[in-house]
BAGULO-616849 format. One line per field, with one value per residue (C-alpha): residue in one letter; x, y, z. Coordinates in steps of 0.2 Angstrom, whole numbers, plus 5000, padded with zeros to 4 digits. Example, Ala and Ser with C-alpha at 12.3 -4.5 7.8 and 13.67 -1.06 7.14 Angstrom:
BEGIN
rest c(A,S);
X c(5062,5068);
Y c(4978,4995);
Z c(5039,5036);
This chain:
BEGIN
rest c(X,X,X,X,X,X,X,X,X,X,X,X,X,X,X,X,X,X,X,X,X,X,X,X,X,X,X,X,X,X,X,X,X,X,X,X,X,X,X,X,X,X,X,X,X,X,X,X,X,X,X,X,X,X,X,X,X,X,X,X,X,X,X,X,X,X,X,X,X,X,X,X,X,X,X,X,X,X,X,X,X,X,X,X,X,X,X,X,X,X,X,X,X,X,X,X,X,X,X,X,X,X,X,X,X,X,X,X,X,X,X,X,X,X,X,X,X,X,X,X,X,X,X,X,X,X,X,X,X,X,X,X,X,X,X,X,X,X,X,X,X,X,X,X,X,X,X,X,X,X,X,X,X,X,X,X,X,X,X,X,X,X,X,X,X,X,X,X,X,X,X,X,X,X,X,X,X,X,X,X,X,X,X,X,X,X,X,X,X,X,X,X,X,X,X,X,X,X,X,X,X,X,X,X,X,X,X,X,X,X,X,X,X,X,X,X,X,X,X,X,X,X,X,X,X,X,X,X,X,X,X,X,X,X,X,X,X,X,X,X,X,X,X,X,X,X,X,X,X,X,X,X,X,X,X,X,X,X,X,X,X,X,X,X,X,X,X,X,X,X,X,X,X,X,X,X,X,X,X,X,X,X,X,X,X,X,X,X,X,X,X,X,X,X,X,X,X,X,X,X,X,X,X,X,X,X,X,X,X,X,X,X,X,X,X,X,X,X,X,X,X,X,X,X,X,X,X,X,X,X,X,X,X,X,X,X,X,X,X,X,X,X,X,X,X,X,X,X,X,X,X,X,X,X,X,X,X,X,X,X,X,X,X,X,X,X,X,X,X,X,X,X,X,X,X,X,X,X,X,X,X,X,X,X,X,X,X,X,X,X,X,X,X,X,X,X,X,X,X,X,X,X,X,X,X,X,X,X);
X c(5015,5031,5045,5047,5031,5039,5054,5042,5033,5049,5054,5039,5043,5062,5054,5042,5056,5065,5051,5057,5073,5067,5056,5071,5083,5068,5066,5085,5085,5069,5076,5092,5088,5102,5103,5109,5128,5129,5120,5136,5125,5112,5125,5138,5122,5113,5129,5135,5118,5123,5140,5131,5123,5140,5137,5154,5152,5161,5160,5162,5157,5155,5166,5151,5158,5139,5135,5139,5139,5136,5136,5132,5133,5121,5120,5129,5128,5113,5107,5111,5098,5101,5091,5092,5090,5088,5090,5093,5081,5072,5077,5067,5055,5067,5059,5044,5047,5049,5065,5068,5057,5065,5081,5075,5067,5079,5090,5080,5073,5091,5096,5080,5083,5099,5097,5085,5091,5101,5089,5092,5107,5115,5119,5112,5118,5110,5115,5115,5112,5113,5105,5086,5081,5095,5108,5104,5116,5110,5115,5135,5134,5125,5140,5153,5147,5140,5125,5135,5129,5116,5100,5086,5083,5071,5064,5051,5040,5029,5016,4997,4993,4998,5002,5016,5022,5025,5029,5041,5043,5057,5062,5074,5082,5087,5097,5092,5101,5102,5116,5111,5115,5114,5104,5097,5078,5075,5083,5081,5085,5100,5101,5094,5084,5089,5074,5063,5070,5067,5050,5045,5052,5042,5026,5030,5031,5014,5010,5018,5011,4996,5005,5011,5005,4995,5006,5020,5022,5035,5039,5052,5061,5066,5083,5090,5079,5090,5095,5085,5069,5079,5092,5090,5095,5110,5108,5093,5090,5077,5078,5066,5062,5050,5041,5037,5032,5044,5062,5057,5043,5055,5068,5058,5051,5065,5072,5057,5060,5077,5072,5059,5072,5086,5072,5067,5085,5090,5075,5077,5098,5103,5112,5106,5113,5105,5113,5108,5110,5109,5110,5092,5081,5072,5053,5053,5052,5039,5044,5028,5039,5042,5028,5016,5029,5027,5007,5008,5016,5003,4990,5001,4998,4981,4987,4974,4981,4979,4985,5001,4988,4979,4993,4999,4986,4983,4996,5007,5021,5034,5051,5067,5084,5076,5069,5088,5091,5076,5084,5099,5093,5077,5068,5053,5047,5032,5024,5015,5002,5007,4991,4976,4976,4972,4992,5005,5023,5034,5027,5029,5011,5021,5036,5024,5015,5034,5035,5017,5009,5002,5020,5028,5013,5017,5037,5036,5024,5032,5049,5039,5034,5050,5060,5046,5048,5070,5064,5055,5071,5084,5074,5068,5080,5065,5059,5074,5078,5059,5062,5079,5070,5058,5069,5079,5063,5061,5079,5081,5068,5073,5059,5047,5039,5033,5016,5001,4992,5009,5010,5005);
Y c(5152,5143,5145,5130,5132,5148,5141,5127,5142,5147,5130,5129,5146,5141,5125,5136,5145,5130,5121,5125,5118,5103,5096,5099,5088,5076,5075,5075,5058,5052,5056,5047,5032,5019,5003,4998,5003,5012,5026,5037,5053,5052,5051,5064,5077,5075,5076,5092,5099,5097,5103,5119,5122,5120,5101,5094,5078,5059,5047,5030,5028,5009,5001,5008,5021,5027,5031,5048,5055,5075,5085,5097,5106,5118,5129,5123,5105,5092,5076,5070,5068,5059,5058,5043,5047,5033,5035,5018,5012,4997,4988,4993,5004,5015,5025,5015,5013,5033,5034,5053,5060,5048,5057,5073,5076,5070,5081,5096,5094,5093,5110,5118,5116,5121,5140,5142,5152,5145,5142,5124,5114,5097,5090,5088,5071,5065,5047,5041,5026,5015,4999,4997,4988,4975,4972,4983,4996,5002,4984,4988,5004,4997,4984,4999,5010,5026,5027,5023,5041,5045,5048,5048,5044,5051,5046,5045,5036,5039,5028,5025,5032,5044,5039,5043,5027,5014,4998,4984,4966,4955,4947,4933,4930,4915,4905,4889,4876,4861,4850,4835,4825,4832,4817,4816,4819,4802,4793,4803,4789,4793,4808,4819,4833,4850,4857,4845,4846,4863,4864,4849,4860,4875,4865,4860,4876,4880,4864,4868,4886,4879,4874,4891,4908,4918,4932,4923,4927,4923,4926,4917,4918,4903,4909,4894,4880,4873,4878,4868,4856,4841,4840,4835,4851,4846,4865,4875,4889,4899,4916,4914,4929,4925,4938,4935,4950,4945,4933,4920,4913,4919,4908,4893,4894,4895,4879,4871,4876,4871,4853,4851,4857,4844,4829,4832,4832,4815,4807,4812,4810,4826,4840,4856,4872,4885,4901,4916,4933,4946,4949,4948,4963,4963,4969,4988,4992,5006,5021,5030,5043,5049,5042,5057,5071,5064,5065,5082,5089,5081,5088,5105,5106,5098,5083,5069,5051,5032,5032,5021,5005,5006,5004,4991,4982,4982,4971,4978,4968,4980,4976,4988,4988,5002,4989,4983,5003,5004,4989,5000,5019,5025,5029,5033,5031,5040,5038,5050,5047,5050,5043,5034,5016,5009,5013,4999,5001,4994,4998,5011,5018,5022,5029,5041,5046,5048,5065,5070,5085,5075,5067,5085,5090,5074,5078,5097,5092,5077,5087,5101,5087,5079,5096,5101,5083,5087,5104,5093,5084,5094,5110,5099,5085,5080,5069,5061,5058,5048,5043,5033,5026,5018,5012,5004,4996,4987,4982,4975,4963,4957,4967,4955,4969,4980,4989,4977,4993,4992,4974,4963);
Z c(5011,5018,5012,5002,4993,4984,4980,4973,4962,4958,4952,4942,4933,4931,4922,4913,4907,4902,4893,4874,4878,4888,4874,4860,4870,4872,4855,4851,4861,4850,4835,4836,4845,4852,4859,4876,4879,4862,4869,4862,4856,4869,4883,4878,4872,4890,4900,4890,4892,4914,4910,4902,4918,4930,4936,4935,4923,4925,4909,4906,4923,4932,4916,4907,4892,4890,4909,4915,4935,4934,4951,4959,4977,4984,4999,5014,5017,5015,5009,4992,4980,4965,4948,4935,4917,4904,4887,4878,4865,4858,4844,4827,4835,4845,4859,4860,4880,4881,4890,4880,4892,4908,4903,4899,4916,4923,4918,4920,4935,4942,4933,4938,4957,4953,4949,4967,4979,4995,5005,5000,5005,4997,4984,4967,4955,4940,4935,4919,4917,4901,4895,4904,4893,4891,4905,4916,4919,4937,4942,4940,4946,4962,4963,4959,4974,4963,4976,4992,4996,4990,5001,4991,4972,4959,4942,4930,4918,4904,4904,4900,4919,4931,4948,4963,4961,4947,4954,4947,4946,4948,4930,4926,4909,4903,4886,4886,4872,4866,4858,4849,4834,4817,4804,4786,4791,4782,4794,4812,4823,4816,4824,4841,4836,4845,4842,4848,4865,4864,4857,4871,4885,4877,4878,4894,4900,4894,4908,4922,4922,4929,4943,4945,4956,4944,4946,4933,4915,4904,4883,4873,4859,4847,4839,4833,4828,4813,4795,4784,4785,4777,4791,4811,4820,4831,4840,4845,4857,4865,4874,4890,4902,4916,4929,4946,4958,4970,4972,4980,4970,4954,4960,4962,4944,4938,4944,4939,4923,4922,4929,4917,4902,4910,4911,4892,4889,4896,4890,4871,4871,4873,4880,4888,4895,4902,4908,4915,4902,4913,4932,4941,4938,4957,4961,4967,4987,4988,5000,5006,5015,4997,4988,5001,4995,4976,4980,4987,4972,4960,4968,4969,4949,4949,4939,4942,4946,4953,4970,4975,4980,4963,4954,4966,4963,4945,4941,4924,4926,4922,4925,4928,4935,4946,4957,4960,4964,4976,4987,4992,4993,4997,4979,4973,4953,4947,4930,4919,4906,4888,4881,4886,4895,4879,4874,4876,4880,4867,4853,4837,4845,4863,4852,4845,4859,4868,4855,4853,4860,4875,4878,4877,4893,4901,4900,4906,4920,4929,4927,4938,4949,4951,4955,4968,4977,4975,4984,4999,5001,4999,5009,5025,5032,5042,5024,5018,5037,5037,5019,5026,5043,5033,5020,5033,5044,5028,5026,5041,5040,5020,5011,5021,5030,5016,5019,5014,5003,4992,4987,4975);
């Protein structure tokens, strides 16, 4: 047995060994969910929980008072490896997207390389990083330079499958409103109904998506449409998010969208402004250098699980600021099955799954996966050193020369 395949038995065992504590921070997150950017108690309790194990901890990183940098050298000089931990919640259902586990393995996995022998050399981060499901708080720690040098980049998923890679779509967010003329509904010539020009432009959306690749989708809200029936709404807005699997095609839906809001606008005698909410969240870049070593290590534990092209192909539309991450670092992002493929993200069913006895399997054995895949990088500079190649191929040709198996 190599060398590294004992340190990854004795990972295993640290995790093992580790496994009461990991499912009680899990659950800690779980229980006291928190929406993006007031991650307070999640934050401060997974940061303190690194500090405990000698990472030396940054908060409030990136302008962000919720995201945290905790650190840690090992052995004598190496790549850097970096682990994201998530821990913002959804509105009313909490922890229906699982990101307890994404930050509890995170986290673990880092400390658990941590108390290896030195065979191992580098450096050992774990970034916290707030507001997945909102803003996007990689984006801003991309911008601020927090992974200017890093090598390679870790996380997880739970999910409704298990696979070495979990692939990402690009996802734009949108506010459009319109400004009319407030009327008696007696007499609406009167007036220019707001939500007219909304509702017109929603329909018309519904048109134009035949026109459209089938890999878009979109949903919308309707958050102001007026106060009461008797008077012509003078404002009415909608919330509009719309997926593409790459930029390209994103970007020119968009402006469809927009020319078709601007047109119902002038033709009813109104106004209309549409503005971006939150930066672009782009489609993932697959690394295979790391997706192999992620394989490896499923197999290691006899964990069954779609392979990279399967899940490629079967067209979830997830969405993450981790795709943003995966343009600038070479990264890989696994998912792991809480439940069965019937399960949905999003929803109070996911939330429980994220706590139940499966999830506490799921959370124990993709930390153990993630650790072993930390020991292939940090114990053999030959991988991240292929990882980066790779990563830089790709870059040098603008994403355009990704492997056919991987995309959409």
């Amino acid at each position: 047995m190599s060398d590294l395949e004992s340190l990854k038995d004795l990972v295993i065992n640290q995790i093992d060994s580790l496994r009461t504590r990991i499912i009680e921070v899990s659950e800690t997150v779980h229980e006291n969910p928190e929406l993006g950017l007031k991650e307070y108690k999640a934050s401060e309790f997974l940061s303190s929980e690194l500090e405990k194990h000698g990472f030396a901890v940054e908060r409030g990183i990136a302008g962000m008072a919720t995201a945290f940098r905790a650190s840690l050298t090992i052995g004598h000089g190496g790549p850097q490896l970096a682990y994201l931990a998530e821990y913002d919640a959804l509105p009313q259902i909490g922890h229906g997207c699982g990101h307890n586990i994404v930050g509890a393995s995170a986290i673990f996995s880092a400390i658990a390389l941590s108390k290896l022998p030195s065979e191992l050399g580098g450096k050992i981060t774990v970034l916290g990083t707030p507001d997945e499901e909102g803003s996007g708080g990689k984006i801003p720690m991309i911008k601020a330079g927090v992974f200017r040098d890093i090598d390679a980049v870790i996380m997880s998923h739970p999910w409704n499958y298990s696979s070495p890679w979990m692939p990402s779509v690009a996802v734009d967010s949108l506010t459009v409103e319109f400004t009319g003329k407030a009327a008696h509904y007696s007499t609406p010539h009167k007036g220019v109904n707001a939500l007219d020009g909304l509702v017109l432009t929603l329909a018309a959306l519904n048109g134009l998506r035949h026109g459209f690749r089938n890999d878009v989708i979109y949903g919308y809200t309707i958050d102001q449409g007026g106060v009461i029936p008797s008077m012509i709404p003078e404002k009415a807005s909608a919330r509009l998010w719309i997926k593409s699997t790459d930029l390209r095609n994103l970007s020119e839906v968009v402006d469809r969208v927009k020319t078709c809001a601007e047109g119902i606008a002038k033709s009813i005698g109104a106004q209309v402004r549409i503005q971006h909410d939150f930066p672009l969240f782009e489609e993932s870049v697959p690394n295979l250098s790391l997706i192999l070593k992620v394989s490896g290590n499923f197999d290691r534990l006899g964990i069954p699980y779609k392979p990279a092209e399967e899940t490629a192909r079967s067209l979830v539309y997830v969405s993450s600021d981790y795709g943003n991450v995966s343009r600038v670092v070479p990264s890989v992002c696994p998912a792991i099955a809480i439940g069965p493929e019937t399960l949905s993200a999003h929803t109070s069913e996911f939330a429980e799954a994220a706590t139940s006895k499966t999830g506490h399997e799921a959370l124990v054995k993709i930390t153990k996966i993630m650790a072993m895949t930390g020991i292939d990088l940090l114990g053999n500079t030959d991988v991240p050193k292929a990882a980066k190649m790779e990563f830089s191929r790709y870059s040098a040709s603008g994403f355009a020369s990704l492997p056919l198996a991987l995309m959409y």
